[in-house]
matplotlib code that plots the C-alpha trace (Angstrom):
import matplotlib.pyplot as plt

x = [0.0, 1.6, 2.1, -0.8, -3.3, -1.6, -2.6, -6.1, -6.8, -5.9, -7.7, -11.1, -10.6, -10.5, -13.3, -15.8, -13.9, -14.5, -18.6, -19.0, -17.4, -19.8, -22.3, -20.7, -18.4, -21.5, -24.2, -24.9, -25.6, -26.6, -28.3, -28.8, -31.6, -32.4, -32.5, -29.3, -27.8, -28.9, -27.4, -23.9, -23.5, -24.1, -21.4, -19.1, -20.4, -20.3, -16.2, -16.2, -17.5, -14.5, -11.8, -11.2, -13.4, -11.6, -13.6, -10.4, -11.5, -9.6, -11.0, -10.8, -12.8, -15.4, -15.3, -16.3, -19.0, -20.8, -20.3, -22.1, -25.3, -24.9, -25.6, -28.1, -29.7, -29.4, -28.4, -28.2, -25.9, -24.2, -23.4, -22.8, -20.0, -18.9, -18.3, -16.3, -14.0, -13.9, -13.0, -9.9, -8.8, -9.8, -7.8, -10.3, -12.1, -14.2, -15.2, -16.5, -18.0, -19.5, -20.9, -22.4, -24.2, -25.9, -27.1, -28.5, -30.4, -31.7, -33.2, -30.2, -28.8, -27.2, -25.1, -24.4, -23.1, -21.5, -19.6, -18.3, -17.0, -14.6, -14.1, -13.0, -10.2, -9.2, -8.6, -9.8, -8.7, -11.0, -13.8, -16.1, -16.4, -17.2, -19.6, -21.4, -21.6, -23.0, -26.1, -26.7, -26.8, -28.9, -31.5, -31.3, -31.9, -29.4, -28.5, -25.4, -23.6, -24.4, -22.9, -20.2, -19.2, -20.0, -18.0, -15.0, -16.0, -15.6, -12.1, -10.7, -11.7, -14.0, -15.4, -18.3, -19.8, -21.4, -22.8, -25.0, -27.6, -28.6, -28.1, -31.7, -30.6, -29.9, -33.6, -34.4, -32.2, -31.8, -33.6, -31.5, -29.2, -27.0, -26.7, -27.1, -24.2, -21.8, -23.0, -22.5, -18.8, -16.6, -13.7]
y = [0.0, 2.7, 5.8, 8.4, 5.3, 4.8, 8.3, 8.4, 5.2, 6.6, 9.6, 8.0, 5.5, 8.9, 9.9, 7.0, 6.9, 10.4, 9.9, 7.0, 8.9, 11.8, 9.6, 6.8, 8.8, 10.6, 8.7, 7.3, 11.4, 12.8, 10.6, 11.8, 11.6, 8.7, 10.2, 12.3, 9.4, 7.4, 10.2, 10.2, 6.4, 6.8, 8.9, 7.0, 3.7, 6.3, 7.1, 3.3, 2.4, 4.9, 3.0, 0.2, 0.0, -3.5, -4.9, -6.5, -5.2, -5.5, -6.8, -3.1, -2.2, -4.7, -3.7, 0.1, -1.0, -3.6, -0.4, 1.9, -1.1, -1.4, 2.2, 2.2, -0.8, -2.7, -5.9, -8.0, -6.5, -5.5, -9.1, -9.7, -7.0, -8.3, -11.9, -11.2, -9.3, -12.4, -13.9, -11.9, -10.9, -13.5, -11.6, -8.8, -8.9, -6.1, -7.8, -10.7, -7.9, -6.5, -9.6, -10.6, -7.6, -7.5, -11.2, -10.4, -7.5, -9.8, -12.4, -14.9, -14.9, -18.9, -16.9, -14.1, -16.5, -18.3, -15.4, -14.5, -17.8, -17.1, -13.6, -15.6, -18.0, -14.7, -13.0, -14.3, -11.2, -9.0, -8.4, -6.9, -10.3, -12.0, -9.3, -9.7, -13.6, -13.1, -10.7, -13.8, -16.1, -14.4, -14.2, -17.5, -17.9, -20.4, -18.5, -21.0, -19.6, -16.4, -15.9, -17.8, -15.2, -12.7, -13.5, -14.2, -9.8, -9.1, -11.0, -9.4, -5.8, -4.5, -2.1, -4.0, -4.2, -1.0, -1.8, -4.6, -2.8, -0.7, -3.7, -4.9, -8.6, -9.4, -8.5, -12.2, -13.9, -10.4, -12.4, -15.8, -16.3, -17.5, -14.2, -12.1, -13.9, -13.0, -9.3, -9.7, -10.7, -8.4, -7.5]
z = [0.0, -1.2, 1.6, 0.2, 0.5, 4.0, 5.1, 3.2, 5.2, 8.6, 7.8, 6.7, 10.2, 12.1, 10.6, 11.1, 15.3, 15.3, 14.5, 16.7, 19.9, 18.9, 20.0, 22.3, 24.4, 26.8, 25.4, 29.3, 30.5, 27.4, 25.1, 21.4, 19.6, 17.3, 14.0, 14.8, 16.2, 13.2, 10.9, 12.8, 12.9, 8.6, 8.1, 10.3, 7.6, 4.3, 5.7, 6.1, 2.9, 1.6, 3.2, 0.1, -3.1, -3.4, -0.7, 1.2, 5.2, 8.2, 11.4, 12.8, 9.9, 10.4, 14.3, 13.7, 10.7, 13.7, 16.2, 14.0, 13.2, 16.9, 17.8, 15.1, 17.1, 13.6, 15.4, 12.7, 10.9, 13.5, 14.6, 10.7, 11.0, 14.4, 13.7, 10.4, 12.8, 15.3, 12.6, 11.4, 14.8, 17.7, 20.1, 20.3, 23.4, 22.4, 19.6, 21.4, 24.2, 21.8, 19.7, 23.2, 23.3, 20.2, 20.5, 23.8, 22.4, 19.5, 21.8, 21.1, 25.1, 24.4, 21.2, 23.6, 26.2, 23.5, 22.5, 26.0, 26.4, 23.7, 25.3, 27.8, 26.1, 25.0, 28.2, 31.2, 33.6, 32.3, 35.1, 32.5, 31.0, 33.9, 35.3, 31.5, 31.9, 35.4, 33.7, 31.1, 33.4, 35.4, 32.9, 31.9, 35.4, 36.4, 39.9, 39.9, 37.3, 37.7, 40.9, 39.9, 37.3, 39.3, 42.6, 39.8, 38.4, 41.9, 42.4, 39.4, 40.2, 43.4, 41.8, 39.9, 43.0, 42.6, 39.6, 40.5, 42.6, 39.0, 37.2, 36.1, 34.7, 38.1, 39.0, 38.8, 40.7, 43.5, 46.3, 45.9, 49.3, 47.2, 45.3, 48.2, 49.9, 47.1, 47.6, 51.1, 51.4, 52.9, 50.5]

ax = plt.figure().add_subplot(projection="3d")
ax.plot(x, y, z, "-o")
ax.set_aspect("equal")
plt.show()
């Protein structure tokens, strides 16, 4: 690649990260609205789509097109996007993160589970993995894995603890001693 298809390439990945943060990066306090949201997260695919009229992608590539679908709450193609960049770069934990978030949001929790497993071969010292699995399993209501995952979030890094009280997928397994026993041991 020659160097002025080096820098255009840079430029148009700027781009499309530079869209995407407009709308990731306070999203939690300041949520945009969906059609400006939807509008962002286009130009970030139109830069994309700029990147190589070949068609040859690289797995970051893939990663920012299923990031825009995601934000766009297109989770089909999101996942579409997501899995060819799982499947270029399987050392992405955010990939798999972010795969397992899109299949939950489609209805699809065994795929989402599925795909923090491999999170997991990936990098198992990662709390947010863990603290993820522990929300799946929650809601496939098996109590026993859940806090398994969970007490394992809480090993790895403290602070996940405050999380769970806001955390709604633990809603149906809050009042299981079990549960509340994890919650309750002193760190």
């Amino acid at each position: 690649m020659s160097s002025s298809n080096r820098i255009r390439r840079k430029q148009l990945l700027r781009e499309a990260e530079g869209y995407l943060d407009l709308v990731l990066v306070l999203a939690d306090r300041w949520p945009v609205e969906t059609a400006t949201r939807d509008r962002i997260a286009q130009r970030a695919l139109d830069a994309l789509n700029r990147l190589d009229e070949n068609g040859s992608r690289r797995a970051h590539d893939w990663y920012l097109r299923g990031q825009a679908f995601q934000i766009m709450e297109q989770y089909e193609q999101a996942i579409d996007c997501y899995d060819k960049a799982s499947s270029l770069d399987a050392e992405n934990i955010h990939t798999w993160l972010a795969l397992g978030w899109c299949h939950k949001r489609s209805g699809r929790l065994d795929l989402a589970i599925q795909a923090l497993e491999e999170a997991l071969d990936v990098d198992s010292s990662e709390a947010i993995v863990h603290y993820n699995l522990a929300c799946y399993w929650s809601l496939a209501n098996n109590v026993k894995l859940a806090v398994a995952y969970l007490s394992s979030a809480f090993d790895i890094d403290s602070n996940f603890r405050d999380l769970v009280s806001d955390e709604t997928d633990f809603d149906a397994i809050r009042d299981d001693p079990s549960f509340q026993a994890v919650l309750t041991v002193n760190v």
